[in-house]
C-alpha positions as CSV (number, residue, x, y, z in Angstrom):
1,X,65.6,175.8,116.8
2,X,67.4,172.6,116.4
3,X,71.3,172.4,115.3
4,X,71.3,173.0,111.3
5,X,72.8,170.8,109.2
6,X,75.3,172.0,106.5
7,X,72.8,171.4,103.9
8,X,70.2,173.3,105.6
9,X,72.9,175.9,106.2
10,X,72.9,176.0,102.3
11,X,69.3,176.3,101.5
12,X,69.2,179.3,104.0
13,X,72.0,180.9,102.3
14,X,70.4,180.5,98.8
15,X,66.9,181.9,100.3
16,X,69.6,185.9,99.7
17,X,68.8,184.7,95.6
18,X,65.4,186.8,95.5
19,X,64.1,184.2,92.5
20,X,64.5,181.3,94.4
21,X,63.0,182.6,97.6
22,X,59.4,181.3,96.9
23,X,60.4,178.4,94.8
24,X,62.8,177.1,97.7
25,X,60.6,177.8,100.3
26,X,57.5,176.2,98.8
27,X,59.4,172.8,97.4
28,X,58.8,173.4,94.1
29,X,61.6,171.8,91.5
30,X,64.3,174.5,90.5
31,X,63.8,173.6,87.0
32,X,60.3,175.6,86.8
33,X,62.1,179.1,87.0
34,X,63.5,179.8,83.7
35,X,65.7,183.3,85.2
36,X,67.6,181.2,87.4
37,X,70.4,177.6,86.6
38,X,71.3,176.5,90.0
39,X,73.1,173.2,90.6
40,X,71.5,172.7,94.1
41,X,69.4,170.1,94.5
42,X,65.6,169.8,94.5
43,X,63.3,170.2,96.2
44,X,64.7,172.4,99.6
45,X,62.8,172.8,102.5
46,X,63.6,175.4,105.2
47,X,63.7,174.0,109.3
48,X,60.4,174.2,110.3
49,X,58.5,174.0,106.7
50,X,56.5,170.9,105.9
51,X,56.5,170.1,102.5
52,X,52.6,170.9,100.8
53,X,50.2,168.5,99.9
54,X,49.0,170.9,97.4
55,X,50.6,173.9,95.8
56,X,48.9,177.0,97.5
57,X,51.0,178.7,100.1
58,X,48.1,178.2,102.4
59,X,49.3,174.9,103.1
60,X,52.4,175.7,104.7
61,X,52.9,175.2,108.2
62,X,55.0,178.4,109.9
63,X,58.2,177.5,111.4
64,X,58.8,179.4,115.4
65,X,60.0,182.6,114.7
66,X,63.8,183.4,115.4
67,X,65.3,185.1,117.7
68,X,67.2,188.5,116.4
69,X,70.5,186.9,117.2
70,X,69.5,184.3,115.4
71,X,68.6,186.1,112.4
72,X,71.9,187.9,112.5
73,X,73.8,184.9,112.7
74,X,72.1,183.4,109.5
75,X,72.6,187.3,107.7
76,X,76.5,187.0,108.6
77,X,77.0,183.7,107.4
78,X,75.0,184.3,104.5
79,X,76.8,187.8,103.6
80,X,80.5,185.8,103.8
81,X,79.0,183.7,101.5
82,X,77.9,185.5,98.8
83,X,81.3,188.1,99.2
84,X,83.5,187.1,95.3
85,X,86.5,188.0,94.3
86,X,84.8,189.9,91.4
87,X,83.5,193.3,91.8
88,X,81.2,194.7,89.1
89,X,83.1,196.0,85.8
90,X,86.3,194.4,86.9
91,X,87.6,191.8,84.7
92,X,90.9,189.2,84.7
93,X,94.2,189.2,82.6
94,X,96.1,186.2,82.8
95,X,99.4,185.5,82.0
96,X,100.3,181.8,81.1
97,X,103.7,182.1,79.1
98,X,105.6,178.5,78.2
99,X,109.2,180.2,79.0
100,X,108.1,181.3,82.4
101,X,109.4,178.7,84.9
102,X,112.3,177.4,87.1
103,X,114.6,174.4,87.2
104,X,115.1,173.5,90.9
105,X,115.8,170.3,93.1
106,X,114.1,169.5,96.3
107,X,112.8,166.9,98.4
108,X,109.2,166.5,99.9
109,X,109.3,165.7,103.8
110,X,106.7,163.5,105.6
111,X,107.5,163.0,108.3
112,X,110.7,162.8,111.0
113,X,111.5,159.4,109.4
114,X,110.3,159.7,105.6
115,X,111.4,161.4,102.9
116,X,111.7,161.8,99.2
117,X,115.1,161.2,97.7
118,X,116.9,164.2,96.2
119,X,115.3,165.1,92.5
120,X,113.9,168.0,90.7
121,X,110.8,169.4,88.6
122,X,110.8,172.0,85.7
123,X,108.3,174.3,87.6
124,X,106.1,176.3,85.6
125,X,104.1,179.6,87.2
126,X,101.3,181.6,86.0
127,X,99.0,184.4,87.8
128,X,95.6,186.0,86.8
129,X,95.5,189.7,87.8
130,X,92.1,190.8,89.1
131,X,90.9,194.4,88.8
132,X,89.6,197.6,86.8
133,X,90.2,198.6,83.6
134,X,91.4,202.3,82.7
135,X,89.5,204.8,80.7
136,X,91.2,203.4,77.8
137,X,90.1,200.0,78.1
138,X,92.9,198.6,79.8
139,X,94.2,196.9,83.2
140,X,98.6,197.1,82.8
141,X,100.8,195.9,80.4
142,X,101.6,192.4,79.6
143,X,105.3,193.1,79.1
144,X,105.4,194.5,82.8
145,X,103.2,191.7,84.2
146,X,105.6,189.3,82.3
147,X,108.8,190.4,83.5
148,X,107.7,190.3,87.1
149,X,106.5,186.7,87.1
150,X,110.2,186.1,85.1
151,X,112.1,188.0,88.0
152,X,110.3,186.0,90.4
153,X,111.0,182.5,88.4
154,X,114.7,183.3,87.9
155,X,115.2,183.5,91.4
156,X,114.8,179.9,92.0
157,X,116.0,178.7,88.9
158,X,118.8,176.3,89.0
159,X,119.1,176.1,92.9
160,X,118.4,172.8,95.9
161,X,115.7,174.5,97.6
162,X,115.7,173.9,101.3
163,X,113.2,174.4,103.8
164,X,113.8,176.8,106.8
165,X,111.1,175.9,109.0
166,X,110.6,172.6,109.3
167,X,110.7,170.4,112.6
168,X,112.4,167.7,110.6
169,X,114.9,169.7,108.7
170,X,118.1,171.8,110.5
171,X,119.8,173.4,108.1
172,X,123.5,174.1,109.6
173,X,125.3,176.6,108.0
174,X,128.0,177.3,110.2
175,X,129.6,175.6,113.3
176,X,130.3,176.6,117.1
177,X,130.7,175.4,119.7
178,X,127.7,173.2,119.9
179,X,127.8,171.5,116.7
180,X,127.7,167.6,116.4
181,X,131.7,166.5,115.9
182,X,130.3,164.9,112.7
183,X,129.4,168.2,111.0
184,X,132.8,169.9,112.1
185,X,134.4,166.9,110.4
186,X,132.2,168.0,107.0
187,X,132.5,171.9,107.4
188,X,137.0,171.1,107.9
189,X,136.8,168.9,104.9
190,X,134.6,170.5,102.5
191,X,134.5,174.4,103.7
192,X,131.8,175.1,100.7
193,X,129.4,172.8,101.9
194,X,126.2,173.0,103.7
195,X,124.7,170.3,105.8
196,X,121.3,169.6,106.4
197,X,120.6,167.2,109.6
198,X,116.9,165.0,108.5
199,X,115.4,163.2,111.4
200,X,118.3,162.2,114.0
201,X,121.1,161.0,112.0
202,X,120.9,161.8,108.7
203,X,123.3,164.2,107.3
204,X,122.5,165.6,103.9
205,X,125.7,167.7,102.1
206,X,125.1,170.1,99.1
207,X,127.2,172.6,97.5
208,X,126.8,175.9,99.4
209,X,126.5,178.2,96.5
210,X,123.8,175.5,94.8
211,X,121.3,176.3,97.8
212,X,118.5,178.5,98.7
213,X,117.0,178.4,102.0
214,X,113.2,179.7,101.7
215,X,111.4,180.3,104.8
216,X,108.8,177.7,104.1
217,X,107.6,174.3,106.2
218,X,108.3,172.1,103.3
219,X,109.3,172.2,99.5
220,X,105.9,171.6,97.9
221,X,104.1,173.3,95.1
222,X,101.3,174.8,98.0
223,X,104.2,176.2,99.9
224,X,105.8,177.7,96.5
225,X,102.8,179.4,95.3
226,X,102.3,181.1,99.0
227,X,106.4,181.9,98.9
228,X,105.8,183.7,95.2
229,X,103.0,185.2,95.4
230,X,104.1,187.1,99.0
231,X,107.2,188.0,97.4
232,X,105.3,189.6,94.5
233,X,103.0,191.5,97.5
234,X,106.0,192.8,98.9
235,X,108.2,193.7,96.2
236,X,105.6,195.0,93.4
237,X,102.6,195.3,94.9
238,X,102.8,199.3,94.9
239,X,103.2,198.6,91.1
240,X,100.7,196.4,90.7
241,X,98.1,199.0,92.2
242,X,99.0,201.3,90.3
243,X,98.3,199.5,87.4
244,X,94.9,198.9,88.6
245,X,95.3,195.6,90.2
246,X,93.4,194.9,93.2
247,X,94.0,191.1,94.0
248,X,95.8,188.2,91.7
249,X,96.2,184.3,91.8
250,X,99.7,182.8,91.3
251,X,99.8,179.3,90.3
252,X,103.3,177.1,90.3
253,X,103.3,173.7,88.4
254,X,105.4,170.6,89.5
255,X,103.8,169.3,85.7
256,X,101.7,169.6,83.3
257,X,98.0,169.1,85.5
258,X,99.1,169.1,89.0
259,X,99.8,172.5,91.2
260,X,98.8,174.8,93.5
261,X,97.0,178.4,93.5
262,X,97.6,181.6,96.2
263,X,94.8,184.2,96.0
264,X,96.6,187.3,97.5
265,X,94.7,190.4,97.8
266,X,96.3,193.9,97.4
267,X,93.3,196.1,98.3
268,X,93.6,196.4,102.3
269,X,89.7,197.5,102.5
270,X,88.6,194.2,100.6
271,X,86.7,192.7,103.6
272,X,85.7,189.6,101.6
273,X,89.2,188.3,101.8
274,X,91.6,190.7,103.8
275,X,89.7,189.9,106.8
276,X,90.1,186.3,105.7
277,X,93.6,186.4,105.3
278,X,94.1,188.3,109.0
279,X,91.7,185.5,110.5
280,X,93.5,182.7,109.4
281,X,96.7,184.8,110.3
282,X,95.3,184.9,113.8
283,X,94.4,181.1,113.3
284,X,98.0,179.9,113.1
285,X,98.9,182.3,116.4
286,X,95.9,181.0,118.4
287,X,94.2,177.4,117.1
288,X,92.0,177.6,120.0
289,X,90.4,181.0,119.0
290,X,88.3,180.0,116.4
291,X,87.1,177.0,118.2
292,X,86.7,179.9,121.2
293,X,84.6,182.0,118.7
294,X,81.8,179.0,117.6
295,X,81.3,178.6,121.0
296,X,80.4,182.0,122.3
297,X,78.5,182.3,119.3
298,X,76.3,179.1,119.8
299,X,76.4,180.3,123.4
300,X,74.6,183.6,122.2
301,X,72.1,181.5,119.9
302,X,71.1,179.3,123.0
303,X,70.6,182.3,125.2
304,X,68.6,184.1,122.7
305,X,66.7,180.9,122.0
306,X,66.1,180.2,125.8
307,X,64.8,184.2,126.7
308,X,62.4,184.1,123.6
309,X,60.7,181.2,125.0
310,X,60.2,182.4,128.3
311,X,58.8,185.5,126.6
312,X,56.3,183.2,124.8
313,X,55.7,181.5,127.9
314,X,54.8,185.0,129.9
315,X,52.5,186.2,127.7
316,X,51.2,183.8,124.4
317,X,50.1,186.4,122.3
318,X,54.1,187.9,121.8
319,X,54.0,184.4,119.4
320,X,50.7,185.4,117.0
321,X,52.1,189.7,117.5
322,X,55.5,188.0,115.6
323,X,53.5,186.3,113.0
324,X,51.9,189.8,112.1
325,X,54.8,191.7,111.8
């Protein structure tokens, strides 16, 4: 079959809705089923299907059959897809408290040349904790849910956040034998100071005990919400399953309407999003694995294609057998 377009790759992936399966296949407008409110649009054909002149189904024209890898390829895709975070009688607490925040300086970098000038944001943070209630009715306590998001605010409050891993940004805490003259001049002037070298030349001098050095790319609100909500994986997760909690979403604020969200999940069986989360993992080692991936996949696809015409070829009936079945 020809290359599908994302579109297509959509209408295939609704076809897993039983209601919609005759309704999408036959062109008909969504709005005549009353059990089912989808915001897709109207009418969907499948690959293959020309759209009736008339309403019976005996008007249809049947697409080529597909091949079994083909088919598989189409279940896989549309299996990922319909994987939620929500599992049935789970529900979400969130907690979305005023006096849970941080006061911290920083500066966004964009590149080796360009950066923001030194200022600060009151950051706010939330999270929504995802999971099942006990036999009395509840998922945790507020009052423990609260004081971890606190411990984890409070200990970036009031600090220059610096980023660790950035190609623009050297942080130098200490001299040797190596450092620039210019920086040994800082460090035997002001011993409590901390430089940080931007680009080439640009030498950036903060109080040492005013800094934290995160081991981020950059100070942003996307790289805050991943820092947070790993640090509250490591250091209370084992609480947090204990209470019930199988996967939450922390969400840090630069102002009111603007932020960033991290969905972390605790449960290490969840294959909807632990596998995600190792995938992309294994992304960031090896860009040129997924890309690796799509094409031994298409490469299957082709093959599969290319032997089930020959089959066809070999003997014509194999084609009216399918339609049968």
């Amino acid at each position: 079959p020809p290359p599908l377009s994302p579109s297509t790759t959509r209408s295939i992936r609704m076809l897993r809705w039983r209601p919609l399966r005759l309704r999408v296949a036959t062109g008909l407008p969504l709005s005549q089923s009353s059990s089912v409110a989808s915001p897709l649009p109207s009418p969907l054909l499948l690959p293959g299907w020309s759209r009736p002149s008339s309403s019976p189904l005996s008007s249809l024209k049947r697409p080529p059959r597909m091949s079994p890898t083909f088919s598989q390829l189409l279940s896989r895709v549309g299996r990922r897809w319909m994987n939620t975070p929500f599992r049935p009688n789970e529900c979400t607490i969130e907690i979305d408290k005023e006096n849970i925040k941080f006061s911290s300086g920083h500066f966004t970098i964009f590149s080796g040349t360009e950066r923001e000038r030194l200022h600060g944001h009151n950051f706010s943070v939330s999270a929504s904790f995802t999971g099942k209630p006990d036999g009395e009715g509840m998922m945790g306590d507020y009052a423990i849910l609260k004081r971890i998001l606190r411990d984890l605010s409070s200990s970036l409050d009031e600090y220059f956040l610096l980023p660790s891993k950035s190609p623009h940004l050297k942080v130098i805490s200490r001299t040797n034998e190596s450092t620039p003259e210019e920086i040994r001049r800082i460090y035997e002037a002001v011993p409590e100071s901390l430089v940080a070298v931007f680009g080439e030349d640009e030498y950036i001098t903060l109080p040492r005990g005013d800094v934290k050095v995160l081991p981020v790319a950059n100070i942003t609100v996307e790289e805050l919400s991943k820092y947070l909500s790993e640090t509250m994986r490591d250091k209370y997760g084992d609480q947090l399953r204990s209470m019930g909690v199988r996967a939450f979403n922390l969400r840090v604020r630069s102002a009111p309407g603007q932020g960033a969200v991290t969905y972390t999940c605790l449960d290490t069986n969840d294959m909807s999003f632990g596998e995600v989360e190792r995938r992309d993992n294994a992304k960031r080692r090896n860009p040129k694995s997924d890309e690796q991936g799509d094409v031994e996949e298409l490469a299957e696809v082709e093959s599969a294609v290319a032997k089930e015409g020959v089959a066809k070829r070999r003997n014509p009936k194999l084609d009216e057998q399918g339609d049968v079945e």
